[in-house]
N, C-alpha and C positions, 0 to 999 in steps of 0.2 A: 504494500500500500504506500502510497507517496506522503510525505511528511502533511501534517495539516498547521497551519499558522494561527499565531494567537498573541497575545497580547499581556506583559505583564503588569501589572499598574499598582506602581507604591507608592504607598498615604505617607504622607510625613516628612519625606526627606528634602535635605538643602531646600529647608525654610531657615532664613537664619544663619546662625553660626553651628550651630548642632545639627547633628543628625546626617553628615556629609558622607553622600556616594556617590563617586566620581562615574558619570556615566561609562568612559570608560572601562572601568574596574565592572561594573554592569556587568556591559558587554564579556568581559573575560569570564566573569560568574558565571552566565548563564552559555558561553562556548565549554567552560570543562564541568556545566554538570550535562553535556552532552546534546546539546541544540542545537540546531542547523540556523545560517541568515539573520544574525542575529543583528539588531540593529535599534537603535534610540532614538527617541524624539523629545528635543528640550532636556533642561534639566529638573527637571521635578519628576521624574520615577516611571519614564513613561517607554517600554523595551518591544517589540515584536519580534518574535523569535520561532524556527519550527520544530515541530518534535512530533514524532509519530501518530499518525491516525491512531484515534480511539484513545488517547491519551487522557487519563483523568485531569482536570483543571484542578480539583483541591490536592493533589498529590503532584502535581507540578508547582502550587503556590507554596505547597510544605518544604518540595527540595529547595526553591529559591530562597523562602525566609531563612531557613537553617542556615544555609551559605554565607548567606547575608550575615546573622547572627554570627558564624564563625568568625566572619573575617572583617564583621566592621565594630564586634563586638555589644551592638544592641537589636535588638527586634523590632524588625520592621512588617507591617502589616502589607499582604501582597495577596491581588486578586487576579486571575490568568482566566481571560475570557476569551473563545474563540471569535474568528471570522462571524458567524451569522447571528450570534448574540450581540456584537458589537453592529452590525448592521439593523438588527431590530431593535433595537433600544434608539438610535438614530432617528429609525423609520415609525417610532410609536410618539414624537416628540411631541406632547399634546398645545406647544406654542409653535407660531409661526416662524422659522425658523430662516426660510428665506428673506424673510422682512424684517430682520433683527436685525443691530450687530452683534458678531462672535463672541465681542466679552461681556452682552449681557443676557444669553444663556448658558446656563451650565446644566451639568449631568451627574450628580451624585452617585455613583458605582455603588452598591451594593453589595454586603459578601451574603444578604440572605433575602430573604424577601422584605420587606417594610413592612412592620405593624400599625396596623391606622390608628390604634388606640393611640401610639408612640407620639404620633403628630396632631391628637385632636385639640390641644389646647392652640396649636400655632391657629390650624383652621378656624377654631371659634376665636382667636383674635387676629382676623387675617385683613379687617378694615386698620387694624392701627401698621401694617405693611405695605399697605397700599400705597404707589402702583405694583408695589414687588408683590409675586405668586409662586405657588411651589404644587407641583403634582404626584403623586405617588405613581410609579410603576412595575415592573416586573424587576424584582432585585435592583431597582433604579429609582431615582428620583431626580426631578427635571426643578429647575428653579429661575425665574426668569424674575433677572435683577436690573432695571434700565439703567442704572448708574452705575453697572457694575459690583463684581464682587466685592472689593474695595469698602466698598460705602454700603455694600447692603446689611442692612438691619434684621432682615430675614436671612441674610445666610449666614450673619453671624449664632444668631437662634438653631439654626438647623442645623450648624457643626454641633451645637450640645447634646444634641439628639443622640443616644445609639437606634440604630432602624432596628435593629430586635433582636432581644436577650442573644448576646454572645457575639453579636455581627458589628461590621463597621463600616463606613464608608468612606470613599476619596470622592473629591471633585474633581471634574475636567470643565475648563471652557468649551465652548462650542466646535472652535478652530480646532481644538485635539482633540475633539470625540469624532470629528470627519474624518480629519487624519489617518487617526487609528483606524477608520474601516476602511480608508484606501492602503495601509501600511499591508495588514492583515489579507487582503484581496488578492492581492499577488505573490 
């Protein structure tokens, strides 16, 4: 079977002066735990890389956190989502996406599915956020910030959030969540 492509995506790092992974250093990670085409985008934790059809995604995001932990010495949270879940989540984007600009939607990755209970206090105060909105999806959540991440008041609120018992999430802006399903494509 021909390798299948995916995408590894890590919460946390190089914000700051902490928590520094040279993408570089990535890239060599994930070439000796045995990945084909490996390759980065930006520096905030964002890898495409390929590994065998049928590959599990949580046993792919275990070997890389481990690695990670080995050799940079903290634990970083990492979610490995194929080609057509990165394109559905794209294609489910419940704001207009063409008619935005890039930095003000985002995409909350998900490592589990969202619990509504988790988010019902933002929704029943979602006039004091206004123009900002936030939608729940499949392991995802969409957050459309017009002023950006920066200044949003609502996505500072919804980084407090864990999406549900044990899970966590990263953001991408709009321009890396396209990216990512043309990186993944080919």
């Amino acid at each position: 079977m021909a390798p299948k492509a995916y995408a590894a995506l890590l919460r946390g790092i190089n914000v700051g002066r902490h928590r520094k992974v040279p993408m570089a250093e990535l890239r060599t990670l994930l070439a000796g735990l045995g990945h084909g085409a490996v390759r980065t985008y930006l520096q905030s934790g964002n890898a495409v890389f390929t590994a065998a059809a049928g590959s599990d995604e949580e046993t792919l995001a275990a070997g890389l956190r481990d690695a990670l932990a080995e050799r940079f010495g903290f634990t970083v949270d990492v979610l490995v989502c194929d080609h057509a879940y990165l394109k559905a989540v794209a294609a489910a984007c419940p704001f207009p996406a063409a008619d935005l600009e890039p930095k003000q939607l985002h995409v909350l990755y998900c490592s589990a599915r969202p619990d509504p209970s988790r988010f019902a206090h933002l929704e029943a105060a979602k006039s004091r956020y206004h123009p900002e909105e936030f939608r729940l999806g499949d392991r995802a959540l969409y957050l459309y910030a017009p002023e950006g991440l920066g200044r949003s008041d609502l996505g500072a609120a919804l980084s407090r959030v864990t999406p549900a018992e044990g899970a966590f999430a990263t953001g991408r802006n709009w321009n890396t969540v396209v990216k990512l399903v043309e990186m993944t494509a080919s």
